[in-house]
N, C-alpha and C positions, 0 to 999 in steps of 0.2 A: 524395735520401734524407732530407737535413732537413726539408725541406720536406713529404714525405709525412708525418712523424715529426710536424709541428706541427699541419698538418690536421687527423692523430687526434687530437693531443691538445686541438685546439680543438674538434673533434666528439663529442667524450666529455665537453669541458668543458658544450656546451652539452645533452648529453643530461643531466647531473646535475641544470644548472638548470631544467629543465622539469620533472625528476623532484621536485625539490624544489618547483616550483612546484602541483603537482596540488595540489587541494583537495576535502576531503570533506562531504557536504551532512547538515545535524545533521535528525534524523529526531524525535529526543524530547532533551527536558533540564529536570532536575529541579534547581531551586537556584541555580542560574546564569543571566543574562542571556543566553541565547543563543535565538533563536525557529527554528522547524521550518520545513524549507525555506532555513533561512541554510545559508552556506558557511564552511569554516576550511582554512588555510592546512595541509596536509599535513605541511609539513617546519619549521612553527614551534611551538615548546614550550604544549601545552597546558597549563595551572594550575586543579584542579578542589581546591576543600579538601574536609574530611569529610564526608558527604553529601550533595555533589553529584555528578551524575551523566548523563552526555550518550552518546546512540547515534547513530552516524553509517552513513553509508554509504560507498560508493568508486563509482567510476566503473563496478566489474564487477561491480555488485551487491552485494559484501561489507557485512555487516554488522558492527560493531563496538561493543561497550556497554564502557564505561571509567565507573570510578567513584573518587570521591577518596580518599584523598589522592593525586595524581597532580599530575605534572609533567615534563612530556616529549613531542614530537610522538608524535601519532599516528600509529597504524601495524596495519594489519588484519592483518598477521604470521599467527601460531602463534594471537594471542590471540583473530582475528577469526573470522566464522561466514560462507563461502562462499553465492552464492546457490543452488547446488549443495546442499550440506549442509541449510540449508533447506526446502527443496523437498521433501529424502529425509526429513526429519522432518516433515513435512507429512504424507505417504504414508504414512509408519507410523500417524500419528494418525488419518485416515484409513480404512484398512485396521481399526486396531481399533474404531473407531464401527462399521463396517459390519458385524463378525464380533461384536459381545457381545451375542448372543445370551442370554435368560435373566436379564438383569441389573435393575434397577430404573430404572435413571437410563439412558432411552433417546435419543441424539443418531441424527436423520438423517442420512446423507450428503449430502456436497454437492451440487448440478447441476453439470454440466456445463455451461458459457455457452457459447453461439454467438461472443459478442463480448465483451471486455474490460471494456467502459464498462458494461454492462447491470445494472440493478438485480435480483436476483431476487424477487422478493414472496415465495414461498413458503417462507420462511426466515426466522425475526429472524436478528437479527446486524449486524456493521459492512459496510458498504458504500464505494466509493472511486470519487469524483466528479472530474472532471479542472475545475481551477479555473477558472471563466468557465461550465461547459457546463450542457444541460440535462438534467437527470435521463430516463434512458429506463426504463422499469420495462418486465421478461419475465418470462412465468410459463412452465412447464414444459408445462403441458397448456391447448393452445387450441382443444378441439374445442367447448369450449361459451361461451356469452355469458355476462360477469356482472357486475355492479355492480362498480364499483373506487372506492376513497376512502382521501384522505390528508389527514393532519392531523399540525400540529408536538405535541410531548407538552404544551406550555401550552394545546390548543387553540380558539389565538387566531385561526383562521381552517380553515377545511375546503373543497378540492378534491375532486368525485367525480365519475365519469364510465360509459358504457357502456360495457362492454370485448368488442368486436364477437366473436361465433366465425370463428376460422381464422387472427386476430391473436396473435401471440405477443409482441408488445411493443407500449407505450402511453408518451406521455407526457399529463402534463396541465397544466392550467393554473392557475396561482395567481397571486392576489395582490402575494406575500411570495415571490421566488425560493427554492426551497430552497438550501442553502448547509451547508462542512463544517462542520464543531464544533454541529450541532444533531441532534435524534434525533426521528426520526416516525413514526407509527403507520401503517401500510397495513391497507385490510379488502379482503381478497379473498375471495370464494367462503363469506363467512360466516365466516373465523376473521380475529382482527387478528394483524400482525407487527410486531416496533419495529425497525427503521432506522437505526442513528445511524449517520452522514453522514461522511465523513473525505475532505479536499480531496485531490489530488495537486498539486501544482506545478510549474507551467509549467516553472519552470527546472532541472527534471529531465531531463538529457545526452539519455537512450537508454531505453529497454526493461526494460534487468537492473534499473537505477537505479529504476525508475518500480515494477516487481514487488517488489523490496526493501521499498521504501516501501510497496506498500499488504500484504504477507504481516508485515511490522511493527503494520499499522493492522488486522491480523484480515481483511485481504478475500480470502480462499485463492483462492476458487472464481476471482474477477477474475484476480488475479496469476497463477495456470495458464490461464488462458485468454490471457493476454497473451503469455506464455514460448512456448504451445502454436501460436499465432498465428503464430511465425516458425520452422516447421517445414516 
């Protein structure tokens, strides 16, 4: 019996320390040395003074924005935003683009993506590039051929190409890789779009992790297409 008695309590000792050991990966930070895509210690006291400010994530997606004056580990508790939660405020946002009718200031919905990684041209907005990879640009409607070009907003260099009928995605070829933290102009079908580019990181666990980060970065349409992917 003692012996059973110490197992638990060595198996519970070592479930704490792992639980203390988890770590959460900083998504944005404003003030503080901390860069996007680092990792921090879960269970050790973070110190943020008056207007700094860091969003994290967790391993199940959670989202978590803390701002200073703070001192204490983090913890996605009560304070944190599920990637659940997320997602249903997405929806609603969503939902009332598609229904304001009558209004002045008119937002498109979003496509639907085939695939995750996919650019879509017929949209400005943020995009989410997995780090290392090459840009695939898809348009919604590929019954007809048409000129395609890109260029970074200095434009210091310009890629364009034939965008065959019956192709629904394209990449092309530059110079200059495109890359996140820059923003580019697409012309399709005679209207331009801007682009700006936001990496994901390799060292992102799973899926929830990877959606979190690019539904932070503004890529909705990607991160439902990602979540939808494993259904």
């Amino acid at each position: 019996m003692a012996r059973t008695s110490l197992l638990a309590v060595l198996v519970l000792a070592l479930s704490l320390s792992a639980a203390s050991a988890a770590s959460l990966t900083v998504v944005e930070a404003r003030g503080i040395n901390l860069a996007p895509g680092s990792t921090i210690d879960a269970g050790k006291p973070l110190v943020l003074k008056p207007g700094q400010h860091v969003t994290l994530i967790s391993d199940a997606g959670a989202t978590l924005s803390i701002d200073g004056p703070y001192n204490a580990p983090p913890s996605a508790g009560s304070t944190g935003r599920s990637l659940g939660t997320t997602l249903a405020a997405l929806r609603t946002e969503e939902s009332a683009r598609t229904n304001q009718a009558g209004v002045t200031r008119h937002v498109d919905p979003l496509n639907k993506l085939p695939n995750p990684w996919l650019f879509d041209v017929s949209h400005s907005g943020n995009v989410c590039l997995q780090q290392g990879a090459v840009p695939v640009f898809w348009r919604p409607d590929s019954r007809s051929s048409t000129a395609f070009t890109v260029v970074p907003v200095d434009r210091s260099w310009k890629s364009q190409a034939a965008w065959p009928a019956g192709l629904d995605r394209i990449t092309v070829t530059t110079d200059v890789p495109m890359h996140g933290g820059a923003a580019y102009v697409v012309t399709y079908t005679g209207g331009e779009y801007a682009l700006a580019v936001f990496n994901v990181p390799v060292n992102l666990a799973n899926d929830e992790m990877r959606a979190a980060w690019m539904l932070h970065k503004g890529c909705d349409a990607q991160a439902e297409a990602l979540l939808n992917a494993r259904k």
